[in-house]
C-alpha positions as CSV (number, residue, x, y, z in Angstrom):
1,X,88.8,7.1,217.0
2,X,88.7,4.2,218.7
3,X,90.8,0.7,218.4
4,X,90.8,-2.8,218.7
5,X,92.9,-2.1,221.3
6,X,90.5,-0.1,223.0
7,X,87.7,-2.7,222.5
8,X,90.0,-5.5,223.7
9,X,90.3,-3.7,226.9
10,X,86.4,-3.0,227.1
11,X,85.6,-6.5,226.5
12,X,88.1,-7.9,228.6
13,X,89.7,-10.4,225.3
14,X,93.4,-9.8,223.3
15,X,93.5,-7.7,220.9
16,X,94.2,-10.4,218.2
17,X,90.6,-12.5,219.7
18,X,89.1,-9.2,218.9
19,X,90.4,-8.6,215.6
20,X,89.9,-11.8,214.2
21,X,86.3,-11.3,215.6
22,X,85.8,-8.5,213.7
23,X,87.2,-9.8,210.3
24,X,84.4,-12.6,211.0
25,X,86.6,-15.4,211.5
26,X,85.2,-18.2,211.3
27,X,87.9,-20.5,212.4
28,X,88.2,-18.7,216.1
29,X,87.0,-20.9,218.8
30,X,84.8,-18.7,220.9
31,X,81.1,-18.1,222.1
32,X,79.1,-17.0,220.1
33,X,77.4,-14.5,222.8
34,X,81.1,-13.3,223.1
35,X,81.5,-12.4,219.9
36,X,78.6,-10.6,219.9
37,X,79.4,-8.4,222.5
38,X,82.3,-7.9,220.8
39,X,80.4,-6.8,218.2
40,X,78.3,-4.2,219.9
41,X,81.0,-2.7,221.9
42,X,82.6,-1.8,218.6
43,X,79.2,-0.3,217.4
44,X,78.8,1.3,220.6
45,X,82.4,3.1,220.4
46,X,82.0,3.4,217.2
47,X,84.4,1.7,215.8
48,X,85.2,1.9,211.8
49,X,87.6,-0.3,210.4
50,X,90.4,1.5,208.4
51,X,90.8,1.9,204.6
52,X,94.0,1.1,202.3
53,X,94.6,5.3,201.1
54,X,95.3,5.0,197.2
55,X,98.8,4.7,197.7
56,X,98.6,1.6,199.8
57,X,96.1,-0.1,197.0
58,X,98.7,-2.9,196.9
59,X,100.0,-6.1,198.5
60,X,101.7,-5.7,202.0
61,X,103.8,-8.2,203.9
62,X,104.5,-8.6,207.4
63,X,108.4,-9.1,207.9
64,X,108.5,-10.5,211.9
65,X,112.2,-10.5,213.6
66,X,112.2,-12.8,216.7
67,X,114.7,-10.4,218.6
68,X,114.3,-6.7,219.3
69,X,114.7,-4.0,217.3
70,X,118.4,-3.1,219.4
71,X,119.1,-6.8,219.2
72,X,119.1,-6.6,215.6
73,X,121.4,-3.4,215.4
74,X,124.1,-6.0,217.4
75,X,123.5,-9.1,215.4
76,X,124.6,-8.9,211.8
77,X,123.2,-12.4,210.6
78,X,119.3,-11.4,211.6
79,X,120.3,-8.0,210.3
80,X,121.5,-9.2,207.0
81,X,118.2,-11.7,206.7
82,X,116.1,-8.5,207.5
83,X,117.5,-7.1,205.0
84,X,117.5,-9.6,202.2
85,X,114.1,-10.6,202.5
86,X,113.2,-6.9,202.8
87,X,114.8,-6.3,199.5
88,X,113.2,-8.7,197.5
89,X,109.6,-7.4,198.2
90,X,110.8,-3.5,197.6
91,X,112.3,-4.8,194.3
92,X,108.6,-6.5,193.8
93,X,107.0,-3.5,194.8
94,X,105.2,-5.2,197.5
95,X,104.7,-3.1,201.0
96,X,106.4,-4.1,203.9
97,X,105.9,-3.3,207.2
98,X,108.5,-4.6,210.1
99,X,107.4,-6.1,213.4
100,X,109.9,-6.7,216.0
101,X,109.8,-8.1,219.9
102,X,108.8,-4.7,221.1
103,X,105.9,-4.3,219.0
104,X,104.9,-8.1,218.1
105,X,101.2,-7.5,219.8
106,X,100.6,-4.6,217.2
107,X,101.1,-7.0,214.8
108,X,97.2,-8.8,215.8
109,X,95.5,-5.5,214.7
110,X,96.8,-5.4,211.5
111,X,94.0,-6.8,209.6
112,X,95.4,-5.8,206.2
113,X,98.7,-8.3,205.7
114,X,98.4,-10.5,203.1
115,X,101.2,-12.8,204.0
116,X,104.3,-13.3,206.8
117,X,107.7,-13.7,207.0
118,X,109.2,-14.8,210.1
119,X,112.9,-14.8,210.5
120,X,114.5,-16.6,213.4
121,X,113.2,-19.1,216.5
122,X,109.8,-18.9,217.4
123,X,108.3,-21.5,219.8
124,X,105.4,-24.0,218.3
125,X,102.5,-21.7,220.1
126,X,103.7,-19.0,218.8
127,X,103.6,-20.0,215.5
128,X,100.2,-21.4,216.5
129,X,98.7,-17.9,217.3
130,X,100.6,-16.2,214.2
131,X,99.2,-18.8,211.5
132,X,95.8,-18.4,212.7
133,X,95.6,-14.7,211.7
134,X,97.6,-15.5,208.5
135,X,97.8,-18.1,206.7
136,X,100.0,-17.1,204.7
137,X,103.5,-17.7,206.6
138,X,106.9,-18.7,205.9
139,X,109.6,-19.1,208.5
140,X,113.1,-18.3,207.7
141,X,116.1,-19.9,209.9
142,X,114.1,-22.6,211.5
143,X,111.0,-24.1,211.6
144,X,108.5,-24.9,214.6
145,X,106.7,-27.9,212.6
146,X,107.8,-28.6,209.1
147,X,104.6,-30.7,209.1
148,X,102.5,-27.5,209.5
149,X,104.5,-24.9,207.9
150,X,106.8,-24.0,205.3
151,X,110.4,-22.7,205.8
152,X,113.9,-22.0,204.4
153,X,116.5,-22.9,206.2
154,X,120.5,-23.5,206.4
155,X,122.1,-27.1,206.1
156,X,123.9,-26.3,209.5
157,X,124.4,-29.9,209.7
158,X,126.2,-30.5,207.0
159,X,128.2,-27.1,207.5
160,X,129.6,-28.4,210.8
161,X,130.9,-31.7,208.8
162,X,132.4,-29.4,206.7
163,X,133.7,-27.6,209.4
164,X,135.7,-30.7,211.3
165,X,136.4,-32.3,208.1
166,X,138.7,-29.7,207.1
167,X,140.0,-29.1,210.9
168,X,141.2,-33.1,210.3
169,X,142.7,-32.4,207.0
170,X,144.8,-29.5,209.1
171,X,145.9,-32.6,211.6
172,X,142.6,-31.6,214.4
173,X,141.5,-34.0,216.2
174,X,141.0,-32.8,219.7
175,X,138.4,-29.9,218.9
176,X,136.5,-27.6,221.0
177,X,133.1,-25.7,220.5
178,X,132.2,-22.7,221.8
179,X,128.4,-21.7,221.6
180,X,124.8,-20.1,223.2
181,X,121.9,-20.4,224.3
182,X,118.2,-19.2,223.0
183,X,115.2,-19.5,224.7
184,X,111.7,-19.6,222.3
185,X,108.9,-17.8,223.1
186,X,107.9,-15.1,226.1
187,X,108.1,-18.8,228.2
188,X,111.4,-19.0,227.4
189,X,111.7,-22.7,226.2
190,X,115.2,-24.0,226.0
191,X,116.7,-23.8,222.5
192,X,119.2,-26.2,221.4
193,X,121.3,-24.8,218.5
194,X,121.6,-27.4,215.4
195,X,125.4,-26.3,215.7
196,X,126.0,-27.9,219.3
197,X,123.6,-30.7,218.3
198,X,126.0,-31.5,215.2
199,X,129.3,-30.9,217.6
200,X,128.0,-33.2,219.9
201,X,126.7,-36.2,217.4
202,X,130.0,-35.6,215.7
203,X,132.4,-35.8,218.4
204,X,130.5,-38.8,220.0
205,X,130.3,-40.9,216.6
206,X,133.2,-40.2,214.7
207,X,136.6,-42.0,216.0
208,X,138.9,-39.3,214.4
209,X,137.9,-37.0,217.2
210,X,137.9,-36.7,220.9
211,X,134.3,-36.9,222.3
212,X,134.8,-34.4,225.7
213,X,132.1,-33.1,227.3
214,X,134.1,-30.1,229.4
215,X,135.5,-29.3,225.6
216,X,131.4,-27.4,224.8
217,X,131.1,-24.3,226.4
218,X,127.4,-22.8,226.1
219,X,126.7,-19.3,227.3
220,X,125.3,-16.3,224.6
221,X,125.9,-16.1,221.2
222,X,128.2,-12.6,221.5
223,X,131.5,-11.7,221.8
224,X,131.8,-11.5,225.5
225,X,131.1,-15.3,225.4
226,X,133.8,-15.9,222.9
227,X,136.3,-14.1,225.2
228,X,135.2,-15.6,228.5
229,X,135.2,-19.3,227.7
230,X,138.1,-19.3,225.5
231,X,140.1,-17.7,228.1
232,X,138.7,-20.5,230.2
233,X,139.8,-23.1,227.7
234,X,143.0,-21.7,227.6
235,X,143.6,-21.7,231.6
236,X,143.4,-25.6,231.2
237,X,146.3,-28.0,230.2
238,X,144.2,-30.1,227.7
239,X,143.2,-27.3,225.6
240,X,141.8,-28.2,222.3
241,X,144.0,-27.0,218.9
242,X,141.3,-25.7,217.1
243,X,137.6,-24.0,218.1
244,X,134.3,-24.0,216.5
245,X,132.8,-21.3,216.9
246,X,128.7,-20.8,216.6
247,X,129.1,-17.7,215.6
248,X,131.7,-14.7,214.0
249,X,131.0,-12.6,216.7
250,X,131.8,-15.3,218.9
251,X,134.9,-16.2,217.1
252,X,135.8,-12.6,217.2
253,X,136.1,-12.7,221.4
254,X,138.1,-16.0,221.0
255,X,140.6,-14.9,218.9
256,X,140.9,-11.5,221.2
257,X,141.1,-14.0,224.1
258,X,144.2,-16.1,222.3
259,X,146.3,-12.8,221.4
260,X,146.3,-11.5,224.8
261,X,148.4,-14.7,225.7
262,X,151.7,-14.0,227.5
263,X,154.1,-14.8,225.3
264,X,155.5,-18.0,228.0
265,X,152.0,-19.4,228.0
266,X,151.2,-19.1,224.7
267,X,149.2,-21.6,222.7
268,X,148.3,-21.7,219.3
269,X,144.6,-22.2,218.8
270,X,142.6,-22.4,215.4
271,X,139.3,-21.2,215.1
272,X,136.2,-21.5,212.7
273,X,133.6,-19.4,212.5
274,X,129.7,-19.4,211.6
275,X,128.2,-16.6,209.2
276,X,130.9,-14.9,207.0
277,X,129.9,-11.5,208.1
278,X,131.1,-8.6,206.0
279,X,134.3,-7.6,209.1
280,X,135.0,-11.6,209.2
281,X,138.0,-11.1,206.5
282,X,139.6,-7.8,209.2
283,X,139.8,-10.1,211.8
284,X,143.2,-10.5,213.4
285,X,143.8,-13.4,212.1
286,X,141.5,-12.8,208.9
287,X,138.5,-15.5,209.8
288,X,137.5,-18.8,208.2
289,X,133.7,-19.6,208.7
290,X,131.2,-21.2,207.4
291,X,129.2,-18.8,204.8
292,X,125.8,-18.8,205.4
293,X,123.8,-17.9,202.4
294,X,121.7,-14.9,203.5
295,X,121.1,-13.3,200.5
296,X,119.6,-16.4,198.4
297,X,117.8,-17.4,202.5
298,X,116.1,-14.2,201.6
299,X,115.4,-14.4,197.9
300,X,113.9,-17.7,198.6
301,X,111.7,-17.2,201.4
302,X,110.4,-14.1,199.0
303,X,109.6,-16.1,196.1
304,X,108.2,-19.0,198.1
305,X,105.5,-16.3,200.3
306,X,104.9,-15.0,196.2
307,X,103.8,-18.7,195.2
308,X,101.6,-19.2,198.0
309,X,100.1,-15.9,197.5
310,X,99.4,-17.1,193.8
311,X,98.5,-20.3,194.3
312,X,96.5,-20.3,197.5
313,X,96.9,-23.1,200.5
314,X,100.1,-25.3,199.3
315,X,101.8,-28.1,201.0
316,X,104.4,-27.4,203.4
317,X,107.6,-26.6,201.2
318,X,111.2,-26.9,203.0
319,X,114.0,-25.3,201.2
320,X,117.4,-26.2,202.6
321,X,120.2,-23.9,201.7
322,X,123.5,-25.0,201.7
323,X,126.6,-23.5,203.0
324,X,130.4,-23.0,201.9
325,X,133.8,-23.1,204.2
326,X,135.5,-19.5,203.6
327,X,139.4,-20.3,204.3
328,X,141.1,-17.5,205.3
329,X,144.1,-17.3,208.0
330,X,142.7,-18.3,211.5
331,X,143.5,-22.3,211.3
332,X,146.9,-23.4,211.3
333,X,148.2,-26.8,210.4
334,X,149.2,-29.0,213.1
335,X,150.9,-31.7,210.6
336,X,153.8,-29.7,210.1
């Protein structure tokens, strides 16, 4: 049995051009002699477009990680999203069907989606290509154009002011972030997280703290990054008292990087975190971070999809979640 794929291939187009050919779309800018050889290869291959079976006579959602499938295993934030959202459509009795990196394209064939979720950083053309197909979308995590489409999203702004403000009350002034990098798109267009945007507008506008640029260390958003740069931090003599860190996993490499200190050198460092994943509170010291709300991220983006669904074409809708500082052991108090 032949597929779009197959016809793509023949006709020399993407498989999602094709598809969208074939579901008549209107809205697809193309010749009209093209899509009428589009149309006669299919009849010539004899191409039949597939049937919901009884048991899939229901609505189906498209859930669409940014990062790969073996990504997700490593990161427990997109993991935990996954999840949440996934859960609120089984709870619904909605089908679901998962879409990561390594199988994005396979996504374009699927002609029987009745809505998206999209969970993470996807580059404006990407959203572009993904709207066309459905309409239907909401993006979780960030948004390409909260003019075009709706999202839900953390306050990571505010988070970060809650994140210094506290540091100050524990006598903090002179405070260091440790970061990554994310590119958007298969281009790979330079991502700036909100987190080192805040740090930065922070540190340069508010007198209570020292504005440093060698103080922001940017690499990957992992462990090994936590490790690396704060063992660079702590190889210099103005080394800040406290870290922000973009991350859990990355405070989790910081805080292994400050209790391999010989005992002569040591320094006492406090460190925040971003996430509040479920090992945060096993840390050694037990981590305080910033909670990000996955669960309700989830359970918003699920009910928000099920209003558009409802109510047809809506407004772009922007739900902003906040966050809440989780104080454990990992800052100490430098007024003492």
């Amino acid at each position: 049995m032949p597929t779009i794929k197959d016809i793509a291939k023949k006709a020399g187009l993407s498989s999602a051009a094709v598809s969208r050919i074939l579901r008549d779309d209107k809205t697809l800018s193309v010749k009209d002699e093209t899509r009428q050889r589009v149309l006669n290869i299919a009849k010539e291959m004899g191409y039949v477009p597939k049937k919901r079976s009884v048991n899939m006579n229901r609505m189906v959602i498209g859930l669409v990680q940014w990062i790969s499938s073996y990504e997700e295993v490593e990161d427990p934030y997109y993991y935990s999203l996954r999840l949440n959202v996934e859960n609120y459509f089984i709870r619904k009795r909605v089908g679901i069907r998962r879409y990561y990196q390594e199988n994005l394209k396979e996504l374009f064939e699927d002609t029987y989606l009745d809505g998206l979720i999209c969970m993470g950083k996807f580059s404006l053309q990407q959203a572009q290509d993904l709207s066309r197909q459905f309409p239907k979308i909401v993006f979780v995590d960030s948004n390409p154009n909260g003019e075009l489409y709706s999202s839900v999203v953390s306050d990571l702004n505010e988070a970060c002011e809650k994140a210094f403000e506290y540091l100050f009350k524990q006598g903090h002034s002179r405070i260091g972030f440790i970061g990554g990098q994310e590119f958007l798109g298969p281009t790979k267009i330079p991502y700036i997280d909100q987190r080192t945007r805040a740090y930065e507008k922070i540190t340069l506008n508010d007198d209570r703290f020292e504005s440093l640029p060698h103080h922001k260390y940017i690499k990957y958003f992992n462990g090994q990054t936590g490790y690396e740069k704060m063992k660079e931090a702590l190889s210099k003599d103005d080394t800040p008292t406290a870290f922000i860190c973009a991350s859990d996993s990355v405070a989790m490499g910081a805080l292994r990087a400050i209790g391999e200190q010989k005992k002569s050198e040591y320094k006492q460092v406090s460190v925040i975190g971003f996430n509040d994943n479920v090992s945060s509170k096993f840390f050694n010291p037990p981590l305080t971070t910033i909670r990000i709300e996955t669960k309700l991220m989830g359970e918003m983006a699920g009910q928000l999809l099920s209003y558009m669904l409802e109510q047809g074409t809506i407004n772009p809708v922007k739900i902003v979640c906040s966050t809440s500082l989780v104080v454990r052991e990992s800052v100490y108090s430098v007024n003492d």
